[in-house]
N, C-alpha and C positions, 0 to 999 in steps of 0.2 A: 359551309354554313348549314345548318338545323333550323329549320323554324315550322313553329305549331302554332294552331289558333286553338282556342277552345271558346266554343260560341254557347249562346243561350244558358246563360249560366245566371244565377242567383249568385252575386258578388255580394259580398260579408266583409270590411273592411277597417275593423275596429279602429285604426290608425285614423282614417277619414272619416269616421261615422257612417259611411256608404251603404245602404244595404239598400240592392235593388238591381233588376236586371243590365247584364252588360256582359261583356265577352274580354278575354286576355291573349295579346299576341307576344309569343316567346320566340330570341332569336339568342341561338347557341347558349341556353340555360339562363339567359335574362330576361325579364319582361323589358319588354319596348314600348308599350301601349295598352289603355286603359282603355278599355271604350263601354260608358255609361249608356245606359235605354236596348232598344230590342232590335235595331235597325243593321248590328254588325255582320258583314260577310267576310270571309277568309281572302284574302290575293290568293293570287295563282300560283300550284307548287305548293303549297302549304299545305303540312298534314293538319287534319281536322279533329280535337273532337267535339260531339253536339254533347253538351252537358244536359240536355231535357229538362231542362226548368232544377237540375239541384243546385245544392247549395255549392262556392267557392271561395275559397278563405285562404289566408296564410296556414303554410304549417305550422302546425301546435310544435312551439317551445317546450321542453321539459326542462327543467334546470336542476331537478335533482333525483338521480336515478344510479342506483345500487347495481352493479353490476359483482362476478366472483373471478372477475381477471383484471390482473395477476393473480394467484396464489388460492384461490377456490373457484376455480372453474364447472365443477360441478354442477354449482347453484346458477350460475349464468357465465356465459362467453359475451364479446362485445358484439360478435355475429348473431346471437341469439336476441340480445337484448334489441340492436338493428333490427332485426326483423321483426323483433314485437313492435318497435317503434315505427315503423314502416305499415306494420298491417293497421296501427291503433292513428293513424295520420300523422305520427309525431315526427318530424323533420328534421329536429337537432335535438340531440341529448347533450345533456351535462351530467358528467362522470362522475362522483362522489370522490374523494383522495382515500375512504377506507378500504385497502387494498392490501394485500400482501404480498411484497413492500407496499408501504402506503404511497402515494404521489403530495412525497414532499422534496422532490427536486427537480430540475429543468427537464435532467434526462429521462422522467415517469412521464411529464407533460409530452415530450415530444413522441417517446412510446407508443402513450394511450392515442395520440391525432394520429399520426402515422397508422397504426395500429385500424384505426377507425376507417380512413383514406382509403388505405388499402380494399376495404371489404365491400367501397364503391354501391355501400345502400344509404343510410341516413349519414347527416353531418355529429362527428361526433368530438366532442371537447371535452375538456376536464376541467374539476375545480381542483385547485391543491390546497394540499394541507397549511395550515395556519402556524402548526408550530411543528418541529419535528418528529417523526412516528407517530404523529398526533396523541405528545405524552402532555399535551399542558404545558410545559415548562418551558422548552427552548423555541427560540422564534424560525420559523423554518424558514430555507432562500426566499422570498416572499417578490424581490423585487427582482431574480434571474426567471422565476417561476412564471412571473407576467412577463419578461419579454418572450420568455415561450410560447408564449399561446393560454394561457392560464386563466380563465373570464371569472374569477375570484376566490376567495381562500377563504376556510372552515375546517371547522375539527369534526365535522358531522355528527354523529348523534350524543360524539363525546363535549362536555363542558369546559369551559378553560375557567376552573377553579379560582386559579392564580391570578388576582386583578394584577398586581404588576405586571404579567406575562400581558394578561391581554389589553393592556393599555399601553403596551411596547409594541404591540403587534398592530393596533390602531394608528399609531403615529406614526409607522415605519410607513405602512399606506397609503395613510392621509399626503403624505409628501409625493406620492405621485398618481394619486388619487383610485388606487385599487379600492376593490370592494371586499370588504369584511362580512361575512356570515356566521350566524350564533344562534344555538338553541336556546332560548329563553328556560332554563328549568334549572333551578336551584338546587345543588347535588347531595344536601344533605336530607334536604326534607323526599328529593328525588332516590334516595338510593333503596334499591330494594322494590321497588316499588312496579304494580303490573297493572294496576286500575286509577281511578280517579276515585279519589276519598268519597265517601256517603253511603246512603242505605243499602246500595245494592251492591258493595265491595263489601259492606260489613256480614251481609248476609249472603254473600258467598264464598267469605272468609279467604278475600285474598287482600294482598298489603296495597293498601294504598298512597296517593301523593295529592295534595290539598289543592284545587285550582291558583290557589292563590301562593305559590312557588313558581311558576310561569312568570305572574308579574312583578315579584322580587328579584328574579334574575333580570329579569328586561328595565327595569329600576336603573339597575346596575350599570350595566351595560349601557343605556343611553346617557348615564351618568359621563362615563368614557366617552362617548361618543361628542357630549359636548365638549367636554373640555381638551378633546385631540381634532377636534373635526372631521372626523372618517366617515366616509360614506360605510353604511352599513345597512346589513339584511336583515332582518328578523324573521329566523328559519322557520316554519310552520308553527305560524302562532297559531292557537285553538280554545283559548279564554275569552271570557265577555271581555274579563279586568285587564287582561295584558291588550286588547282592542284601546280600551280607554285609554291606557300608558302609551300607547303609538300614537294615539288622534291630538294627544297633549303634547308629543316631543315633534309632532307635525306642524302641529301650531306656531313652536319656538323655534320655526325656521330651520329644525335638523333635517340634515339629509339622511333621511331613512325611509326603506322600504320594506315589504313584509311578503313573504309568501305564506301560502296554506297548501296543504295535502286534500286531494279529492276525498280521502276517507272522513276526515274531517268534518268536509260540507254532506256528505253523504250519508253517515252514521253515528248512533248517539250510543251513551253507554250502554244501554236497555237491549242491544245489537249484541253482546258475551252471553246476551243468555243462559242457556246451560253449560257454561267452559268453554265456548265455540272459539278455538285457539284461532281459526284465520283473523278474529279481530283482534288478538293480543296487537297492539301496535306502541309505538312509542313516539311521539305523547299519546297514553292513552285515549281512548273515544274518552269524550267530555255527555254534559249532560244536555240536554237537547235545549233550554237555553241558550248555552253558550253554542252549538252547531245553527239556530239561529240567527245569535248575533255574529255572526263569521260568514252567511248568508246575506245579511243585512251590508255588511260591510262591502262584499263581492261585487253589491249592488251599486255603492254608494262612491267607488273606487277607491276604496282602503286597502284594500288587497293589489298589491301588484302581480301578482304571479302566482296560478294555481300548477301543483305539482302533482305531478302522479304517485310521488314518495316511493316511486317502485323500489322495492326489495326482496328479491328471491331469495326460500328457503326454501329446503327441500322436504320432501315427505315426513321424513325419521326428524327433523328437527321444529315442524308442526304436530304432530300425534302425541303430545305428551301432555302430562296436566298443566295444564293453564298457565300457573305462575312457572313452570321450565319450558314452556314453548319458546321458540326464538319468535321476537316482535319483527311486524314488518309485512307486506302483502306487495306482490304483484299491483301493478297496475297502467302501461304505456298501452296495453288494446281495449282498454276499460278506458281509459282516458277522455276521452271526448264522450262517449253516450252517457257517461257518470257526468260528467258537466253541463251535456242538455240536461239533464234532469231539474236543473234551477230552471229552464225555460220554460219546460213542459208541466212541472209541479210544483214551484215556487214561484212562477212570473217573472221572471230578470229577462230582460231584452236579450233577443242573443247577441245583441254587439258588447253587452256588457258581460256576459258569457265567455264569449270570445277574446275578449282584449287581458285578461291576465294570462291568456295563453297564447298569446302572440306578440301583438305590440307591445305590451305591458313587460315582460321579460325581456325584448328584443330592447328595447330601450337602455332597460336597468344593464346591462351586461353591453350595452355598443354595438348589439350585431346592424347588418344590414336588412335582415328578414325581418318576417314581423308585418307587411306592407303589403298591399298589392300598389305598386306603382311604376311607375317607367325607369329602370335604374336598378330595380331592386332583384334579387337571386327567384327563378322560378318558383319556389320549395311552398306548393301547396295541396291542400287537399279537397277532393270533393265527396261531399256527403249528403247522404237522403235523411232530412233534419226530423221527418216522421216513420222512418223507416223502425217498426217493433223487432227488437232482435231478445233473444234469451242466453244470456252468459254461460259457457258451456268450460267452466276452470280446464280441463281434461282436451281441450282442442286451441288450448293457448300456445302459442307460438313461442313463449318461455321456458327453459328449460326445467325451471319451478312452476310448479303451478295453484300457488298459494293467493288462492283470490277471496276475499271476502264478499265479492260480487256473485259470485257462482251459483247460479239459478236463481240471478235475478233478471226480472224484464226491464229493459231500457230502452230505448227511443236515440235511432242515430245511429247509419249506421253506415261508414265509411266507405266508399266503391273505388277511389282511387286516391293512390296519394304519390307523386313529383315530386324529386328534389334536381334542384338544378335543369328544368324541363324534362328529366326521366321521367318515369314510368318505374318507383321502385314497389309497388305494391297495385296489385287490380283485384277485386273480388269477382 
C-alpha cells in the first residue's frame, strides 16, 4: 500500500463549489479523504507534501486533442503529446479518430488505450470516428467502438454533409446512448475559406466564411437531434448566433452540450494581423464580440468543456502564406494559464474557470475524475494561480511547436501534476 498526504493546500473543487483550505489523503492512487479548513496532519508513514498555501484541483480534462500517431508521427507521438499534457496539468486526453488509419474500429480504440497505458504518464482515450475513414457517408462500428473503450464519436474537423448519414448515426447511438460530436459549420458557404467574413479578410484579401454558417449547420443538426434523441456535442462553437441556437435547444429540454477551444476565449480576428499563420485556426478567430459572448457564456455555464484544440504542425507546414498554412496551434501546456486569463482579466470565479475543464467534461463523457472526493482517481494538479510566466513556443514539450501563445505573459503556472497518486510532471 502507497499512501500520500498533501497538506495546506488551497482545494478548487468545481464539482462541490469548494474553494478554500484543506488537505487530500491518497491511498494506492485514490483519494480516501477530504479534509476541509487548515487543522489537517498527515498519520504516521505517510509521505507528505506541504502544498504552501497553492492552488489544488482535479486534473484538467482535455477532450479533444490532435495527435500524428498513427501515420504522421512527425507532428506529434502519443508520448509527446503525454508529456505536454503532463507538464501543462492535463490528466487525460481525448484522442481525436483523424489518424492514419483513422480510429474507426474496436481494434484503433484498443491500440490508441493500450498504446497510451503503456507509456504510464497521463490517461489516455480516444474518440472514434462517426462514420468510416471519416468519409461522410458509411456509418462506422459506432456500437463495438464504445464497448472498446471509445468516450464518443466524431468526424473532427470534417462535416457529415449527408443528413441521412448523420441522422443514422444519431439513432444508431441514441439507442444506447453514446455521444455524438459535430462541427457546426456549413460546408458550402465553409469551403475554401481561412478567415471570418468582414473588413479585415476583405482587406487582407483572404476568402472568407460568414459567422452565420456556424448556426445553419447547428440549426441542422439539433434539428436531428430532436427528432432521434441523441445526446450530442456541439464541437467548438465560437459565434454569438450559434450561442443563441444552443441556449434555445436547451430550453426545449435537448440533451446537448457544447465545448469551446481556448483559442477562441483568448483571441479575436484582429490577432492575424500581418498573415501571422500561428492564428490560422479552424473555426477561424471570430470578431471580438462574439470571443465575448463565448466568455459570457463560460461564465454563465453554457459552455461545458473548454479544450485546448491542440493540433501540431510542423515548421514547413506553418511558414507559408496564410491562406496555405495548415490550421491548428498547439495548445495542452498553454492550457490552464490561457484559461486563468478569464480570472485574472475578465473576472469569472475560478471555480467557474475550472469546471468546463474538469467536472464539466468528467461528467459529459462518464469519467470518474473531475472531483476531488473520497472514491475518486488521484489525477490532479497543483498550481501558483498568480504565478507570471512568459510562453516560450521553442521550450514546449511538443514536438510542434506551433503556439499562437508565444511571447505571451500569462498568470498560472503549474508546479506539479498526479495521475493516479504519481508524480507524472514537477517543475
Amino acid at each position: 500500500m502507497t499512501a500520500l498526504a498533501i497538506l495546506n493546500a488551497r482545494l478548487l473543487d468545481p464539482a462541490t463549489d469548494y474553494d478554500g483550505p484543506g488537505a487530500l489523503l491518497i491511498v494506492d492512487g485514490v483519494i480516501t479523504e477530504v479534509i476541509h479548513g487548515t487543522s489537517a496532519s498527515a498519520p504516521a508513514g505517510v509521505e507528505v507534501i506541504d502544498a504552501g498555501g497553492l492552488c489544488l484541483a482535479p486534473g484538467l480534462i482535455d477532450i479533444r486533442v490532435k495527435t500524428g500517431e498513427p501515420g504522421d508521427e512527425p507532428k506529434e507521438t502519443l508520448k509527446s503529446a503525454s508529456l505536454a499534457a503532463a507538464a501543462g496539468g492535463v490528466t487525460t486526453i481525448v484522442v481525436q479518430p483523424d489518424t492514419d488509419p483513422a480510429i474507426d474500429d474496436p481494434a484503433m480504440i484498443d491500440h490508441i488505450q493500450r498504446r497510451g497505458a503503456a507509456l504510464d504518464l497521463v490517461n489516455v482515450r480516444a474518440a472514434g470516428a462517426a462514420t468510416r475513414g471519416r468519409d461522410g457517408q458509411r456509418m462506422a462500428e459506432i456500437g463495438l467502438m464504445d464497448e472498446a473503450g471509445a468516450l464518443y464519436f466524431t468526424d473532427g474537423d470534417r462535416v457529415i454533409a449527408n443528413t441521412r448519414t448523420l441522422q443514422r448515426v444519431m439513432s444508431y447511438a441514441a439507442a444506447f446512448n453514446a455521444l455524438i460530436a459535430c462541427r457546426p459549420a456549413d460546408p458550402w458557404l465553409s469551403e475554401g475559406a481561412v478567415a471570418t467574413s468582414g473588413e479585415l479578410a476583405t482587406r487582407l484579401g483572404l476568402s472568407g466564411v460568414p459567422a452565420i454558417a456556424e448556426r445553419i449547420q447547428l440549426e441542422r443538426d439539433l434539428a436531428l437531434v430532436e427528432q432521434t434523441g441523441a445526446r450530442f456535442l456541439v464541437d467548438q462553437i465560437s459565434t454569438e448566433g450559434a450561442l443563441e441556437t444552443l441556449a434555445r435547444a436547451r430550453g426545449k429540454g435537448l440533451e446537448v452540450a457544447a465545448s469551446v477551444s481556448i483559442n477562441h476565449l483568448c483571441f479575436n480576428e484582429l490577432d492575424i494581423g500581418d498573415y501571422r499563420t500561428f492564428y490560422r485556426l479552424d473555426p477561424p478567430l471570430r470578431a471580438e464580440s462574439d470571443r465575448q459572448a463565448l466568455i459570457e457564456a463560460v461564465r454563465d455555464g453554457l459552455i461545458d468543456a473548454i479544450t485546448s484544440a491542440h493540433a501540431p504542425a510542423p515548421a514547413e507546414d506553418k511558414r507559408r502564406p496564410f491562406a496555405e498554412a495548415a490550421p491548428g496551434a498547439v495548445g495542452l501546456e498553454t492550457l490552464l494559464p490561457a484559461a486563468l486569463s478569464l480570472h485574472h482579466e475578465d473576472g469569472l470565479d475560478l471555480l467557474d474557470v475550472l469546471r468546463p475543464l474538469t467536472a464539466g467534461p468528467a461528467g459529459l463523457l462518464g469519467l470518474e475524475a473531475g472531483v476531488l472526493k473520497a472514491g475518486a482517481p488521484a489525477d490532479l494538479v497543483l498550481f501558483d494561480v498568480g504565478a507570471p510566466i512568459v510562453v516560450d513556443a521553442a521550450a514546449l514539450k511538443s514536438k510542434s511547436k506551433n503556439s499562437p501563445f508565444d511571447g505571451r505573459r500569462l498568470q498560472g503556472k503549474v508546479r506539479r501534476t498526479l495521475v493516479g497518486g504519481r508524480t507524472v510532471f514537477e517543475a
